[in-house]
SEGU-497740 format. One record per residue (C-alpha): x, y, z; residue in one letter. Coordinates in steps of 0.05 Angstrom, whole numbers, plus 5000, padded with zeros to 4 digits. Last residue first. Layout:
N
NODE    xx    yy    zz  code
NODE     X     Y     Z     A
...
This chain:
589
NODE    xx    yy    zz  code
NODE  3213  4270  4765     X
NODE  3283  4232  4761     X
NODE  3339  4261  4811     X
NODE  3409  4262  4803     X
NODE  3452  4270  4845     X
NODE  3520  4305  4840     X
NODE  3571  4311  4895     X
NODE  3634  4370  4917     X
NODE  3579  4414  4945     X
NODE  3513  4384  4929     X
NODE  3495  4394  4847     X
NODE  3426  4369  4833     X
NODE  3413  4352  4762     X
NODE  3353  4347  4745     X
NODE  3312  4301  4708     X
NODE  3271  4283  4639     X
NODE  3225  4344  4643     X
NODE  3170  4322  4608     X
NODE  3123  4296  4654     X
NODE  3125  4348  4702     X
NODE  3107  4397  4648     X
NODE  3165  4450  4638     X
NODE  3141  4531  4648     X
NODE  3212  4552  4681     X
NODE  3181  4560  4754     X
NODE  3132  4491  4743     X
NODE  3211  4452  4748     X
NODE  3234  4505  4809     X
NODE  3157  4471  4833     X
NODE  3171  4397  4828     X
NODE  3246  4395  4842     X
NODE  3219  4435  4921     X
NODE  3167  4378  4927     X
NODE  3224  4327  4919     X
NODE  3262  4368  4977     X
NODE  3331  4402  4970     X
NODE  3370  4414  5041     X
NODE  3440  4417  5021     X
NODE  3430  4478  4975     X
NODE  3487  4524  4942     X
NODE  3466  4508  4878     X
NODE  3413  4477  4833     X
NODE  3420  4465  4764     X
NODE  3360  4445  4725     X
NODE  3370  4403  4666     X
NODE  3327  4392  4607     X
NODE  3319  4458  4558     X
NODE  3324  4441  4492     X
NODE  3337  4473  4419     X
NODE  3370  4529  4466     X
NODE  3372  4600  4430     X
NODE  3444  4635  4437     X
NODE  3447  4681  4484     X
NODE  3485  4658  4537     X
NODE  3479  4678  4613     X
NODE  3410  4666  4630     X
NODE  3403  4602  4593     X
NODE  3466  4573  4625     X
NODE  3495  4524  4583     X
NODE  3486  4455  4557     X
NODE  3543  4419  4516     X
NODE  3522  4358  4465     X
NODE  3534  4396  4411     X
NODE  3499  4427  4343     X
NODE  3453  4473  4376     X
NODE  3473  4494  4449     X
NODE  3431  4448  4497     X
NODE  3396  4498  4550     X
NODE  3410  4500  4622     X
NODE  3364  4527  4672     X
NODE  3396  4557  4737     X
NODE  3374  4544  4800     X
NODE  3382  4575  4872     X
NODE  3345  4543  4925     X
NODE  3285  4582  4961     X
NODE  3244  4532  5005     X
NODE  3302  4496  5035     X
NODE  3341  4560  5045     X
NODE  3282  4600  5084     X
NODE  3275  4544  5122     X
NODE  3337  4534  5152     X
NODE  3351  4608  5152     X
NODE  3285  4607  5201     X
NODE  3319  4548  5238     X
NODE  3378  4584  5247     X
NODE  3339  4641  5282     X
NODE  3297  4594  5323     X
NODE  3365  4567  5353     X
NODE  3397  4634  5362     X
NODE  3332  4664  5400     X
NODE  3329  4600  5444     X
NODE  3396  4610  5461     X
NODE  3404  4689  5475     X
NODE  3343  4686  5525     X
NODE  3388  4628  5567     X
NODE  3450  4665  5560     X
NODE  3441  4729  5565     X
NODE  3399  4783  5517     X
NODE  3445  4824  5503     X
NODE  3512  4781  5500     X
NODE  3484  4727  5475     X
NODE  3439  4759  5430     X
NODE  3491  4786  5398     X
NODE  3533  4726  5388     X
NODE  3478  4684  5365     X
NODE  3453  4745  5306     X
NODE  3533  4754  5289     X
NODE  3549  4668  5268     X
NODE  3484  4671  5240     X
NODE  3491  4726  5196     X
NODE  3554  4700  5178     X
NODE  3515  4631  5159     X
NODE  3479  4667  5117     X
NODE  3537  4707  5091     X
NODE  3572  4646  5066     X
NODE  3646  4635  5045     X
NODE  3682  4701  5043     X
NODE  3638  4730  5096     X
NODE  3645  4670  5132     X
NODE  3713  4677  5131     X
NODE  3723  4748  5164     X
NODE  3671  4727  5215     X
NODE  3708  4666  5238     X
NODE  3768  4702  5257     X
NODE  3722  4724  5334     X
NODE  3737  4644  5346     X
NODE  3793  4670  5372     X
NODE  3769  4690  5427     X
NODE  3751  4615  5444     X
NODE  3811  4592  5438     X
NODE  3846  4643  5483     X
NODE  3792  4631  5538     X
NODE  3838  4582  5573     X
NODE  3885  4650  5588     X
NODE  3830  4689  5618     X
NODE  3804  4625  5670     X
NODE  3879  4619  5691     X
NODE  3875  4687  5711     X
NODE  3809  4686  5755     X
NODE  3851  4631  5789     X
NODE  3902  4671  5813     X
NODE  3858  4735  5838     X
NODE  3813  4669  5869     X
NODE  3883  4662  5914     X
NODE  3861  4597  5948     X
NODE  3878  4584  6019     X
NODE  3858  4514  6044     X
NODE  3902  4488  5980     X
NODE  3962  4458  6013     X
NODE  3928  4418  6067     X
NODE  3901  4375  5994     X
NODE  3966  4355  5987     X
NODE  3974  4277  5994     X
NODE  3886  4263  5980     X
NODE  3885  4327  5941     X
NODE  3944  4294  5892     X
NODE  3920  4232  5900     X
NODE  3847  4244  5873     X
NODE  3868  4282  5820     X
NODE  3919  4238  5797     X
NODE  3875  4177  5798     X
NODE  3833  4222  5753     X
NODE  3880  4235  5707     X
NODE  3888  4161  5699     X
NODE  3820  4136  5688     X
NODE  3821  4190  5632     X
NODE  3881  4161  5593     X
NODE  3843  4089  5598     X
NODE  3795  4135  5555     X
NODE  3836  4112  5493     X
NODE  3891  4132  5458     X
NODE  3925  4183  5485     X
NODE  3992  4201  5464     X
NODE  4006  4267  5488     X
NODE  3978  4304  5425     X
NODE  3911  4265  5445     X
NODE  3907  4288  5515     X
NODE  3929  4358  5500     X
NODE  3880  4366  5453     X
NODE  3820  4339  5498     X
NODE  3845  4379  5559     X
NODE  3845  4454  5512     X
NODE  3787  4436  5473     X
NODE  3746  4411  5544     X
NODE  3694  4359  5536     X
NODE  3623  4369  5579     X
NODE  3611  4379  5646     X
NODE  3542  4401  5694     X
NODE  3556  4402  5758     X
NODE  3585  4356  5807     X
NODE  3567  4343  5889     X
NODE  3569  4261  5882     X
NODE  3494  4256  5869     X
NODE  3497  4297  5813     X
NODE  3565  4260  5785     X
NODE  3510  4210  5775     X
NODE  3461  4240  5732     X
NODE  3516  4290  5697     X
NODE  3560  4231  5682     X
NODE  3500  4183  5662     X
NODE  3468  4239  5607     X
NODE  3540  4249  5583     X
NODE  3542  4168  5567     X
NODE  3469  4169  5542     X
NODE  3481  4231  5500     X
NODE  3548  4199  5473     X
NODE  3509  4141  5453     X
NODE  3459  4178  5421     X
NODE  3515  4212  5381     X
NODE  3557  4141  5365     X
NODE  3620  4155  5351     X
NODE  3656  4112  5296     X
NODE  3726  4113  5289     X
NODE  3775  4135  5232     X
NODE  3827  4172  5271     X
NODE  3812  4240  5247     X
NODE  3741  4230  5242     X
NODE  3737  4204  5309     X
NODE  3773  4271  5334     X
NODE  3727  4317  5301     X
NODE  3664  4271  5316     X
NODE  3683  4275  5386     X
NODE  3687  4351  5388     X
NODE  3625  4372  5350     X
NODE  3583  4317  5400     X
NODE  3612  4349  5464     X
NODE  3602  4423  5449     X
NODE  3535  4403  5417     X
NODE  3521  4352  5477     X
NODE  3530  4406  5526     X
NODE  3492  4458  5496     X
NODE  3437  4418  5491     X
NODE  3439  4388  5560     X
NODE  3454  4463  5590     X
NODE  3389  4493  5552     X
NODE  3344  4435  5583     X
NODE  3372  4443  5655     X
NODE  3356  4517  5649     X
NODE  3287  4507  5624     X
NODE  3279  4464  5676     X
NODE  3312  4501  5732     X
NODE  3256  4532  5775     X
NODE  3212  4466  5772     X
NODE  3271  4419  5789     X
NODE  3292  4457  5857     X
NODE  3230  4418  5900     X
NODE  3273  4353  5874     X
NODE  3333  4354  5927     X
NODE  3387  4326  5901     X
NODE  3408  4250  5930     X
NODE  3468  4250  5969     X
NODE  3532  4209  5954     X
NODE  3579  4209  6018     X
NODE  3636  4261  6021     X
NODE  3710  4225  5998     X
NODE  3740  4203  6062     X
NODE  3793  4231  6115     X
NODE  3826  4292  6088     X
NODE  3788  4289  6030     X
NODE  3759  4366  6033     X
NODE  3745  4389  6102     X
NODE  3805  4436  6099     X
NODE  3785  4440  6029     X
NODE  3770  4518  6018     X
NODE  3789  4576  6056     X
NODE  3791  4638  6012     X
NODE  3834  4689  6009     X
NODE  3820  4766  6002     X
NODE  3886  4791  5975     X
NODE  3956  4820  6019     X
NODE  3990  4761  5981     X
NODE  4039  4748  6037     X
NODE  3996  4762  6096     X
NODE  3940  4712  6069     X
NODE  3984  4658  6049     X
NODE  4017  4666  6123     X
NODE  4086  4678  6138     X
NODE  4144  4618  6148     X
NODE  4185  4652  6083     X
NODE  4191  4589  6058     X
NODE  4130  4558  6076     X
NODE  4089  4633  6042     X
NODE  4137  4628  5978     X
NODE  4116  4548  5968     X
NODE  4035  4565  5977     X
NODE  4035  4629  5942     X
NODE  4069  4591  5880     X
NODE  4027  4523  5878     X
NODE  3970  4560  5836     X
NODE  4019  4585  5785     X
NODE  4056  4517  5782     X
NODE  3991  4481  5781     X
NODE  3977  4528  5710     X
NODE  4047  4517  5688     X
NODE  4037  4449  5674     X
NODE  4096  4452  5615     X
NODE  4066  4408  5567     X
NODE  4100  4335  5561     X
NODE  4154  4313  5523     X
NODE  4168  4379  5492     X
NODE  4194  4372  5419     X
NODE  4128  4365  5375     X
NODE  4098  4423  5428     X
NODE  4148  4482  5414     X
NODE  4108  4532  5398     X
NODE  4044  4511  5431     X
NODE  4080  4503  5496     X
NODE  4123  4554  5496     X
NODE  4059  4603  5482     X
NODE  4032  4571  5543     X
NODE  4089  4598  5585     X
NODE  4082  4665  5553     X
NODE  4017  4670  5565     X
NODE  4017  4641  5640     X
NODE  4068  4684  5668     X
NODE  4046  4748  5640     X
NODE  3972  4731  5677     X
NODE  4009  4715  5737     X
NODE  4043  4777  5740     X
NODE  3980  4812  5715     X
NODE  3943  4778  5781     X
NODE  3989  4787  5825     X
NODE  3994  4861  5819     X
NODE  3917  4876  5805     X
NODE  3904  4832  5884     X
NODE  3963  4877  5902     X
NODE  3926  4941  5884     X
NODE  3864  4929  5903     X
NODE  3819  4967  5863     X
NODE  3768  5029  5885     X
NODE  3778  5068  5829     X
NODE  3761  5023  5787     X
NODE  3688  5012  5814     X
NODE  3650  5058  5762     X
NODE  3677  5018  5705     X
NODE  3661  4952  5748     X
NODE  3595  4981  5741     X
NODE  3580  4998  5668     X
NODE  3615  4923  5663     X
NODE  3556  4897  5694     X
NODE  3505  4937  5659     X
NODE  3528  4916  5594     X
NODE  3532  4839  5616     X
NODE  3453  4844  5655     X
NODE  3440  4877  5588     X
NODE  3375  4831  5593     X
NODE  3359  4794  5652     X
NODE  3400  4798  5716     X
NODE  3449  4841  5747     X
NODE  3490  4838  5808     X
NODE  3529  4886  5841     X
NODE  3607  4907  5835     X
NODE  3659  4873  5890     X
NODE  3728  4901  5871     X
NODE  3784  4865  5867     X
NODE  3811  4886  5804     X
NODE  3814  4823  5777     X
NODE  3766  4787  5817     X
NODE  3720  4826  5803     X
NODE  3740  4821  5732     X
NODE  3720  4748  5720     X
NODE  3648  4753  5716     X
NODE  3668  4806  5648     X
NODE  3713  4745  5616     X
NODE  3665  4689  5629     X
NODE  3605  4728  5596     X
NODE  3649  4752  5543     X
NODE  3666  4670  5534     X
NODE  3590  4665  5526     X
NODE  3590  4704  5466     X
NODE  3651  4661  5430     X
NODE  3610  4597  5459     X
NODE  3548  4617  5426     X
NODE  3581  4643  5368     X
NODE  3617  4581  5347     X
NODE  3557  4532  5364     X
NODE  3511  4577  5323     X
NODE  3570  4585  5266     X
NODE  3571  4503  5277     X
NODE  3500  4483  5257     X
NODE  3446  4475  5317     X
NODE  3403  4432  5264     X
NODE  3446  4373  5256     X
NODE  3450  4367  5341     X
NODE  3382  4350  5345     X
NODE  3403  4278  5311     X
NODE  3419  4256  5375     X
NODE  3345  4246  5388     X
NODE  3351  4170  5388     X
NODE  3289  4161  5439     X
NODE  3337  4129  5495     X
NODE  3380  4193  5480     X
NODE  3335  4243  5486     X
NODE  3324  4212  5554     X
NODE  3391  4197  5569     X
NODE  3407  4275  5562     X
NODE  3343  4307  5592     X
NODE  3364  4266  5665     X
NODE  3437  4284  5657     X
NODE  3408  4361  5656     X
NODE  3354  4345  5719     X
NODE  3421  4314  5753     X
NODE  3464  4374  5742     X
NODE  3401  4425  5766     X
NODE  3393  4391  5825     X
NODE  3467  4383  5840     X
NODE  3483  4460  5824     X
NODE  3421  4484  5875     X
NODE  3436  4443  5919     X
NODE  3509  4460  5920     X
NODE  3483  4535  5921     X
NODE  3443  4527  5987     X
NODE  3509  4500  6015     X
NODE  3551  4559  5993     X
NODE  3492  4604  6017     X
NODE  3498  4581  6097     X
NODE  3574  4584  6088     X
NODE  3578  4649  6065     X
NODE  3519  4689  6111     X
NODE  3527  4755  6080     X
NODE  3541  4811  6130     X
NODE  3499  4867  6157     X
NODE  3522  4912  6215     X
NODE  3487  4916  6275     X
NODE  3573  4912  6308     X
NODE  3563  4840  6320     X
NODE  3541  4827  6252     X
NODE  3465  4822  6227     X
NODE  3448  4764  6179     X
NODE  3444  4769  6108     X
NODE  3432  4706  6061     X
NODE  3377  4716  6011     X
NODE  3414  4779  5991     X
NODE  3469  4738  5974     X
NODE  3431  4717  5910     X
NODE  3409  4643  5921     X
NODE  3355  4623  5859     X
NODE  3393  4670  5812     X
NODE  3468  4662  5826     X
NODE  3459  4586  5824     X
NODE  3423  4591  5766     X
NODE  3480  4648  5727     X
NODE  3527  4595  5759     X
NODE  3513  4536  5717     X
NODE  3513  4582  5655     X
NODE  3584  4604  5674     X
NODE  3607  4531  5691     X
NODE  3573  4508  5621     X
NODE  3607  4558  5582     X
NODE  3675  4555  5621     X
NODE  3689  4478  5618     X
NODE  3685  4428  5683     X
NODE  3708  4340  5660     X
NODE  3706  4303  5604     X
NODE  3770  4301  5562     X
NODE  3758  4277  5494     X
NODE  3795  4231  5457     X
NODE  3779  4151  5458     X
NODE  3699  4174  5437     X
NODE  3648  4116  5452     X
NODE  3627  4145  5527     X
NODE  3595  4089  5571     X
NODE  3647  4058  5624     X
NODE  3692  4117  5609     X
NODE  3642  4164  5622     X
NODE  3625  4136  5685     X
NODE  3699  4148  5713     X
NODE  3709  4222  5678     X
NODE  3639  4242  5720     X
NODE  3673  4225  5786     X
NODE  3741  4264  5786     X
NODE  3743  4331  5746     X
NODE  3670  4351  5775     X
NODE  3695  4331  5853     X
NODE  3757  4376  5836     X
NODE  3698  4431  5813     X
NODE  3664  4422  5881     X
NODE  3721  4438  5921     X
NODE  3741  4502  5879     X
NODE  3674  4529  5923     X
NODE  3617  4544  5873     X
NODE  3595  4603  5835     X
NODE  3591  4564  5774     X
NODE  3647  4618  5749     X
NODE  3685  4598  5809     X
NODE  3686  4525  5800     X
NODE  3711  4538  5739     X
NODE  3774  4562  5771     X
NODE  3781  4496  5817     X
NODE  3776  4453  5763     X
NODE  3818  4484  5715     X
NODE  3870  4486  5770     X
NODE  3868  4412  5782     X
NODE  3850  4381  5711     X
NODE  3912  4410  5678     X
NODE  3960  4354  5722     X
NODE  3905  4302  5705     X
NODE  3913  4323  5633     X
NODE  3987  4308  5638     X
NODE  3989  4249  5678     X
NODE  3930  4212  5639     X
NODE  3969  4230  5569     X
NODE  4032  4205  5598     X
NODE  4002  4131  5621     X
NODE  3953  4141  5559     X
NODE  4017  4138  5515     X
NODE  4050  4087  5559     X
NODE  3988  4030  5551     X
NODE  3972  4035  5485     X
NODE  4010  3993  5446     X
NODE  4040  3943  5490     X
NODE  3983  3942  5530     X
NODE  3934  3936  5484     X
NODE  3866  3930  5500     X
NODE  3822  3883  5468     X
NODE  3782  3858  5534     X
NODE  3771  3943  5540     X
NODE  3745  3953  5473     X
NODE  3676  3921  5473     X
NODE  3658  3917  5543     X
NODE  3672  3990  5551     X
NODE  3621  4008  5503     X
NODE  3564  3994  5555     X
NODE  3504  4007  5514     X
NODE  3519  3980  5453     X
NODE  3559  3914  5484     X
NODE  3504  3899  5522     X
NODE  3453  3906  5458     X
NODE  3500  3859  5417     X
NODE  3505  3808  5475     X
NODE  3429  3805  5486     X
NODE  3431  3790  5409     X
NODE  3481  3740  5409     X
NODE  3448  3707  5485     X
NODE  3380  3700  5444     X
NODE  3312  3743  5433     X
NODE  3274  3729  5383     X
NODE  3217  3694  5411     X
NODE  3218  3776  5459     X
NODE  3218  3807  5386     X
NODE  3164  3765  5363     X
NODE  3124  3774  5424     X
NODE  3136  3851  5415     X
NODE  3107  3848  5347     X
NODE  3149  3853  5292     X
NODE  3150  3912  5235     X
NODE  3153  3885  5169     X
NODE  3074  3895  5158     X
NODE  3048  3849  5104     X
NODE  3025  3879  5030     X
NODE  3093  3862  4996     X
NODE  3094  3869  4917     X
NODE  3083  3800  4891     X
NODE  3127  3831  4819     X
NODE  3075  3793  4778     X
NODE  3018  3816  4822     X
NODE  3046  3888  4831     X
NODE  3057  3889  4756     X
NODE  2978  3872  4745     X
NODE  2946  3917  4795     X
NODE  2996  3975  4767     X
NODE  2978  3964  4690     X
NODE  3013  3921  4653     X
NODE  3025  3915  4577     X
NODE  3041  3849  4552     X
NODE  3098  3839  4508     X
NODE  3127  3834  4440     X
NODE  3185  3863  4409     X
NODE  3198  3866  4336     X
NODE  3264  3888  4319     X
NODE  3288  3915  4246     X
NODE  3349  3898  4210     X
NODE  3361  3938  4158     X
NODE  3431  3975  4183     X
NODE  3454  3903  4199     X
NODE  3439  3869  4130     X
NODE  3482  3941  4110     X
NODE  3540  3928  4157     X
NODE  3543  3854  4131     X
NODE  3543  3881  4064     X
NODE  3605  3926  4078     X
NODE  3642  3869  4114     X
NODE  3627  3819  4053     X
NODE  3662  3878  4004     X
NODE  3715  3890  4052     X
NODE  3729  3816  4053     X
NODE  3724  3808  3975     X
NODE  3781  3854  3968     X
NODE  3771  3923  3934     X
C-alpha cells in the first residue's frame, strides 16, 4: 500500500468519528413569530387608499380590462391579418343569413328578428369579448329555449279573433309582436344576470357544470330542436304541450298527424335536405383544398326565389307550401329604432333568463377556452360574461334574443383564416348589405326550407350521442352524468331538466370529494420499493404513503381522516402522496 491510500483511509476514519454539536435556542410560537415579525396588520386597503392610489397607469390597466379592444386593435396587423379575416368575415357572414333566419323559427320569432340577432350583438362583442375565434351570433339550444317562453307567455290561444265566415283564426301579427316583447325582455333580463355575475367574478360557476353535463344538455336539447322542427316537415300543424313529456307527447301527435302531410312541403323539404348533406359532406371532406366552404345553405334558401323570376310565377304557386311574408318592412328604408323592453315581463321569465345566461356562458366559455388553448391566448371567463352580458343587454334593445358562439360558424371562421374578431365586424357588414341590396328577395320564406337547414346544423350535436361509449371506457360517473342530463332533458324539458342535471353533478361532486380511493403502501423489507398492502403479501416493516386515485377534488380534512382509516396517528404519518392525473403532490400532515 502507498502512503496516499494509507492517509486517505485515515482521513475517512477522522471523518467517520467526527461528531457535531449544535447549539440553539428552542422557540416556542410567541417567540418565532417575534423573530420571524410575523405580520399582524391587515393587507387589505381602505377605499381612500385605493382612490390615493389611483393614477393614469392604473386607470389605463382597468380600461384596457374592460374594453379589450383597446388593447389589440392599435396592434393590428394588416399585413398579417387583414385577408384572412377579410375571407373568414365573408364566409361566416354568408352562413350567418340562413342560420339566422331558421333559428329564428325555433325562438318562435319572424326570420327578421334572427338577422337583427346575427348583426348587432357580433358589433358589441367585439368591442368587449377577449376570444379572436368564436362566432357570436343565434344557436339552436338557446333559440329553442327562447321560444319554449315565448310559446308559453303568448300561446295562440291568447290571440283568436272571429273570421268573416264566424270562424276562429289566430291573430298572427298581433301575437308576433307580443312575442318580440316577450324575446327582448327576456334577452335583456339574461345580459342583465351575465354582467352581474361577472362584475362579482362568478365565472368560476362554469367549473362545476363539467362537460358530460354540457354535452348532454345540448345533445337533449338538440331532440327538442329536431321534434319542433317536424311540423314543418310534414306540414302538419300538431298542438302544443307544456311541462313534463311535453317532447313525448308531441311526437305522440305528429305520429297521429301523418296522415294528414303535405306532400310538396315533404317533397321539398327531403330534396333540400339531400342537397344539403351531401354538399356539407364536400365541405368537410375536402376542406384543406376548398378556398372557401361551399355556402350551400343561402344557395338552398335563394333557390325558390331564382326558379319563381325565371319562370315569372309566384314563390307561393311554385312551391305549393304555406309561405310566409317576412321583411317587406325589414331595412328597406332604415334599421328599426332601439326600444327599451318592457319590464312587467321580467317576473315571469326570471328563472328562465337565469337558466339561458348559464347555459349560454357554458356553451360560450367551453368554446373559447378550446380555441385559446389552441392558439396560446388567454381568455378571460368574467370577461367573456361581461362581454356576452353587453350583447344580450343591448342587442335587447335592438329586437335580439339571447346568442351565444356557434361550433359550426366558429370553426369555419378559424379554418378560413380568422384571426381576430375584425372577422366578425365583417360578417356582419355582409349581413347588413346583403338584406339592405336583397332584402325584396326574402318576403316569402319557405319555413319547409329552413326547418332543413336547422336538421343538418344539428349533425354535431347528434353526434355527441359517441360520448357514451367512451365514457364508459373512461368514467362511469361521469357516464351517469352524461345519461341522468340527457334524460331529464328530454322528460322533464328544458328548464326542469337543468336544475335537476346541475344538482345531480353536484351530488357526484360531493360524493367524490368525500369518498377518494386510497391505497396504503407498505416498504418491502430489504428495498427502498413500497407496494400495495392489499395486493402483496409480504409484511410491510412501514407503512408511510397513502395513494390516492382517481380524485381531483382532495381536501386537507379528507388526508386527515383516509390517514385515521388505516389506524396512523396524525403525527406520525410523514406525508402522502397524492397522485392527480398525469401530477403528483405531495402533501405534509
Amino acid at each position: 500500500r502507498t502512503f496516499a491510500q494509507v492517509d486517505k483511509d485515515m482521513e475517512e476514519k477522522d471523518l467517520q468519528s467526527v461528531e457535531y454539536f449544535v447549539k440553539r435556542e428552542v422557540l416556542d410560537e410567541l417567540c418565532l413569530d417575534e423573530v420571524a415579525q410575523k405580520e399582524t396588520w391587515s393587507t387589505k386597503l381602505t377605499l381612500g387608499d385605493q382612490v390615493k392610489e389611483c393614477s393614469v397607469p392604473r386607470l389605463k390597466h382597468i380600461l384596457l380590462t374592460w374594453v379589450p379592444v383597446l388593447s389589440w386593435l392599435p396592434r393590428y396587423s394588416i399585413r398579417e391579418n387583414a385577408l384572412g379575416d377579410l375571407i373568414s368575415g365573408c364566409s361566416v357572414g354568408i352562413m350567418h343569413l340562413p342560420q339566422g333566419m331558421a333559428y329564428a323559427l325555433l325562438a318562435s320569432l319572424r326570420p327578421v328578428y334572427g338577422l337583427y340577432t346575427s348583426l348587432f350583438p357580433v358589433l358589441v362583442y367585439f368591442i368587449f369579448g377577449t376570444s379572436r375565434h368564436i362566432s357570436i351570433g343565434t344557436f339552436a339550444v338557446i333559440s329553442i329555449m327562447v321560444g319554449s317562453v315565448t310559446e308559453r307567455l303568448a300561446p295562440d290561444s291568447n290571440f283568436i279573433v272571429n273570421g268573416t265566415n264566424g270562424t276562429e283564426t289566430v291573430d298572427i301579427d298581433k301575437r308576433d309582436a307580443y312575442r318580440v316583447q316577450v324575446a327582448c325582455s327576456l334577452t335583456v333580463l339574461t345580459g342583465i344576470f351575465q354582467i352581474l355575475l361577472g362584475v362579482v367574478r362568478f365565472g368560476f360557476v362554469v367549473t362545476y357544470l363539467s362537460e358530460p353535463l354540457i354535452r348532454g344538455y345540448t345533445t337533449g336539447s338538440a331532440c327538442h330542436v329536431c321534434v319542433s322542427q317536424l311540423k314543418y316537415l310534414f306540414g302538419i300543424t300538431p298542438s302544443r304541450f307544456t311541462g313534463p313529456l311535453s317532447l313525448i307527447y308531441t311526437v305522440l301527435d305528429i305520429c297521429s298527424l301523418l296522415p294528414q302531410t303535405q306532400v310538396p312541403e315533404l317533397v321539398v323539404s327531403l330534396v333540400a335536405l339531400a342537397v344539403l348533406i351531401v354538399v356539407k359532406e364536400i365541405n368537410d371532406c375536402y376542406r384543406q383544398k376548398l378556398p372557401l366552404p361551399i355556402p350551400i345553405e343561402l344557395v338552398v334558401v335563394s333557390l325558390p326565389f331564382s326558379f319563381s323570376f325565371i319562370l315569372s310565377l309566384p314563390v307561393k304557386q311554385f312551391l305549393c307550401v304555406s309561405l310566409i311574408k317576412q321583411l317587406t318592412f325589414f331595412f328597406c328604408s332604415r334599421l328599426k329604432a332601439p326600444r327599451a323592453p318592457d319590464t312587467t315581463f321580467f317576473s315571469g321569465v326570471i328563472g328562465d333568463a337565469f337558466a339561458v345566461a348559464i347555459v349560454g356562458f357554458a356553451i360560450n366559455i367551453s368554446l373559447s377556452k378550446t380555441f385559446g388553448l389552441k392558439y396560446g391566448y388567454k381568455v378571460d371567463s368574467n370577461q367573456e360574461l361581461v362581454a356576452l352580458g353587453l350583447s344580450n343587454t343591448i342587442g335587447g334593445f335592438f329586437h335580439c334574443y339571447s346568442v351565444t358562439s356557434s361550433l359550426s360558424r366558429s370553426l369555419v371562421q378559424e379554418s378560413t383564416g380568422g384571426k381576430t374578431q375584425v372577422a366578425g365586424v365583417i360578417s356582419s357588414i355582409i349581413v347588413l348589405i346583403t338584406v339592405l341590396k336583397i332584402g325584396p328577395l326574402f318576403e316569402d320564406l319557405p319555413k319547409a326550407v329552413l326547418s332543413t337547414i336547422v336538421f343538418v346544423n344539428l349533425k354535431g350535436m347528434f353526434k355527441q350521442f359517441m360520448d357514451v361509449s367512451l365514457l364508459w371506457k373512461t368514467n362511469k360517473v361521469d357516464l351517469l352524468v352524461w345519461l341522468v342530463t340527457f334524460i331529464s332533458t328530454i322528460v322533464l324539458n328544458l328548464d326542469l331538466g337543468l336544475a335537476v342535471s346541475v344538482a345531480f353533478s353536484m351530488l357526484t361532486f360531493i360524493f367524490r370529494t368525500q369518498l377518494p380511493r386510497y391505497s396504503i403502501l407498505g416498504n418491502l423489507p430489504g428495498t427502498e420499493l413500497y407496494l400495495d398492502t392489499d395486493t402483496y403479501k409480504e409484511e410491510a416493516t412501514e407503512r408511510l404513503l397513502v395513494e390516492m386515485k382517481d380524485t381531483t377534488r382532495l381536501t386537507h380534512e379528507r388526508v386527515k381522516q383516509s390517514a385515521q382509516q388505516v389506524c396512523w396517528p396524525t403525527t406520525q404519518c410523514l406525508c402522502l402522496k397524492v397522485i392527480v392525473g398525469l401530477e403528483s403532490v405531495v402533501t405534509f400532515l
